[in-house]
N, C-alpha and C positions, 0 to 999 in steps of 0.2 A: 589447693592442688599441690603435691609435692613432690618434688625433681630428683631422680634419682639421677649420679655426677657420672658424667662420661668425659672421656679427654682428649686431646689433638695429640699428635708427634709432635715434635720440634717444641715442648711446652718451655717457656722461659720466667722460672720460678720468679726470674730477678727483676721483673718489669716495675716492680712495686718502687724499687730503688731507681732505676732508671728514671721514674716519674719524676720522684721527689726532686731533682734534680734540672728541671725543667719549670720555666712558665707557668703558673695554670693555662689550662684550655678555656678555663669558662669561669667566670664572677659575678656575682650577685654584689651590691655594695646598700646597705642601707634601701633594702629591697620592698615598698608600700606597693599594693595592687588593691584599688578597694572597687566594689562597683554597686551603682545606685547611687542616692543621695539621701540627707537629713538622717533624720531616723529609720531608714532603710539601709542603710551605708552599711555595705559585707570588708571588711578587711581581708581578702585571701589571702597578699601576704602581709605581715605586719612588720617590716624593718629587720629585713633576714639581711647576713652576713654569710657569705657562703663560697669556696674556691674549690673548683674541681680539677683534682690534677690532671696535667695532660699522661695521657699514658697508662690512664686508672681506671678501673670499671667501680661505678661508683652507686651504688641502689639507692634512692629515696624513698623515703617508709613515712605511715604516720594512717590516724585513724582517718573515716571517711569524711571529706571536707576542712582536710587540715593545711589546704594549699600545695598538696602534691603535684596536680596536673597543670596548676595555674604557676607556680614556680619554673617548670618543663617549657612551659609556653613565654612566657618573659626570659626568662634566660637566653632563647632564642628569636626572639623579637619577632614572633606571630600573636605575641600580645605586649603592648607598650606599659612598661612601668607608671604608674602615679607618681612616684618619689624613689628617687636614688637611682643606681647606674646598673646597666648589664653590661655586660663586654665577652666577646667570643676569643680568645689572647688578646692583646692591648686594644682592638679594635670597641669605641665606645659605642654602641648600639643606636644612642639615642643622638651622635652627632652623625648616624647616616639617612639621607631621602629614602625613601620605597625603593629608588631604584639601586642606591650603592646596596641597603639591605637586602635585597634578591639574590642582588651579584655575590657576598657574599654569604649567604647560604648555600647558593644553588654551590660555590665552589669551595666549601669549607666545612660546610653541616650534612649531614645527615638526622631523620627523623621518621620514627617507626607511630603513625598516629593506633590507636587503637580501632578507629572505623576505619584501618585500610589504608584510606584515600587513593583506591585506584582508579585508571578510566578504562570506564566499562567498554571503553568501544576499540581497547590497544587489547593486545595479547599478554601473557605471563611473561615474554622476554622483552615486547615492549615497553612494556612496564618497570621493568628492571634497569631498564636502559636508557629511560625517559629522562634522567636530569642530569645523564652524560650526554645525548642527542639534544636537550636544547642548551648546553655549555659548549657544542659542538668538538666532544670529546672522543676517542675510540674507546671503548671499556678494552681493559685486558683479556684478553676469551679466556686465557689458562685461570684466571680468577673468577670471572662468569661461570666456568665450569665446574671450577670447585666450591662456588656457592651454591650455584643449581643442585651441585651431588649432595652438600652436609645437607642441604634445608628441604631434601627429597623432593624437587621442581625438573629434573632434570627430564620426564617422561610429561610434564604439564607445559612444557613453555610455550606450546603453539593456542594453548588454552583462553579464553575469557574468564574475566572474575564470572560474572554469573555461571558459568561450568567447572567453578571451583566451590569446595567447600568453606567455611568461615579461616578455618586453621589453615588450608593453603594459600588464601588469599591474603594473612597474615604475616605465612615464610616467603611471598614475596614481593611482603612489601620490607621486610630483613634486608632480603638481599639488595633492596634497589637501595636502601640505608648505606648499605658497606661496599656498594660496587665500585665508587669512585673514591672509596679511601679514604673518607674524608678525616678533617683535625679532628671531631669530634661525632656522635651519634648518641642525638637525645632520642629512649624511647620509651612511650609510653604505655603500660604494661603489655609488654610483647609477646609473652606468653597466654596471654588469659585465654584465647580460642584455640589454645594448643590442646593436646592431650598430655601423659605425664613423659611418653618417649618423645615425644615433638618437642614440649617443650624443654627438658633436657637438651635437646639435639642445639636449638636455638641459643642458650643459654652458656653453654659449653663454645659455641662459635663465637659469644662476644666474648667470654673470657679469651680466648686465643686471642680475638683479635685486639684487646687492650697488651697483652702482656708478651705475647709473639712478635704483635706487628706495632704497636704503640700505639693504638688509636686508643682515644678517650670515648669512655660509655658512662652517660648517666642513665639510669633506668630508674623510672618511678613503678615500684611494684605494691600489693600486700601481702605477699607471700612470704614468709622467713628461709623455707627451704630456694625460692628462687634467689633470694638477696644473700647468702650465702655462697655465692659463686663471685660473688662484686668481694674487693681488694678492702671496701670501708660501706660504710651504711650508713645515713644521716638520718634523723628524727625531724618530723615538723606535726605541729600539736596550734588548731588553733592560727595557723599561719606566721607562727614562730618556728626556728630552729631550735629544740630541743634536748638533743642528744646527736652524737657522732663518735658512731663506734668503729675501730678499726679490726681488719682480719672480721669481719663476721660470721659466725656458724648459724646454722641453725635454732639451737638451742640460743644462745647471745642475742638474738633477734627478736626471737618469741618474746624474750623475759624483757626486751627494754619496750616493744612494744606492748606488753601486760603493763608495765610499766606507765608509757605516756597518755595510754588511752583512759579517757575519761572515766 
């Protein structure tokens, strides 16, 4: 599928520099994820090295079963590394319990799974609201509001997932990603149940909101035309990092992924 680029007001061409200048938001160190044992052992990832700026909208590419989604998931500690470090800024992932790890995600991450993960039994604005009401947070309305409008939710909030279609259950689970501002938002192809004006619409809002507001966006996609809105594009082949290209186009995409793929 492929996005045709729509833009915000207020666009801040210079967020890229701003980034550079900053922390990472997110590390990979000497990065092993294997699962199974003996001669069954998958390596998904194999000793990835990896910094995501804060500030940056950043795509993950690579062919199918190259450690894109499993990368997404350790990085954010809803799956524990085998060997080496994750960290969400200097926080080490793996020297926190279940419970400091909740705490901070619930107050620091956001994350767009590809099935949703909404609850069936909450509404569209419930749902939106759901990991500021158990941080015991007020969402800002005037920012509820102007998610609800980009991500076209604003006439659905009183709705259940099963009264929504696959694509609107996806814009809000968007929004409930960026309600609370968090440091970062890892998601995992957020577009794929969109159509080509949804997913534009979507895509265009995390570009704003890396480079407007400075939140960090990693996105694992396969789409050249989606990862063409991201600041840089990283390669993983095989559950190595591969390549990492900055400014990606479309065309620059295509060709590195013709490139890595088997």
């Amino acid at each position: 599928m492929g996005f045709m680029k729509t833009h915000f007001t207020e666009h801040d061409a210079s967020g890229g520099t701003a980034a550079a200048s900053r922390p990472p938001a997110a590390t990979l160190v000497g990065a092993v994820k294997t699962y199974g044992a003996g001669p069954d052992t998958v390596r998904a990832l194999d000793g990835v090295d990896v910094a995501f700026d804060a500030g940056a909208f950043t795509a993950v590419m690579g062919p199918s079963g190259s450690g894109k989604s499993t990368l997404l998931y350790c990085s954010v500690g809803l799956d524990r590394l085998s060997e080496g470090s994750a960290l969400i800024g200097q926080a080490d992932l793996d020297a926190l319990d279940d419970r400091e790890l909740t705490l901070l995600r619930r107050q620091r991450v956001g994350f767009v799974f590809q099935s949703f993960n909404l609850i069936p039994s909450l509404s569209a604005r419930e749902n939106i609201t759901l990991p500021l009401d158990l941080a015991r947070r007020a969402p800002d309305q005037g920012f509820f509001d102007e998610l609800a409008g980009v991500l076209g939710l604003s006439a659905l909030l009183s709705r259940r997932p099963s009264q929504m279609s696959g694509g609107q259950q996806q814009r809000v689970a968007v929004a409930r990603a960026l309600l609370g501002r968090p440091d970062i938002v890892f998601a995992d192809e957020p577009t794929g149940n969109l159509d080509s004006r949804g997913g534009a619409e979507v895509l265009a809002f995390l570009q704003h909101a890396a480079r407007a507001r400075g939140q960090s966006i990693v996105m694992v996609t396969h789409d050249p035309a989606a990862a063409s809105y991201a600041d840089r594009a990283v390669f993983l082949r095989d559950g190595r990092l591969v390549a990492d290209l900055a400014t990606p186009t479309r065309e620059s995409v295509l060709a590195e992924l013709q490139r890595v793929t088997p």
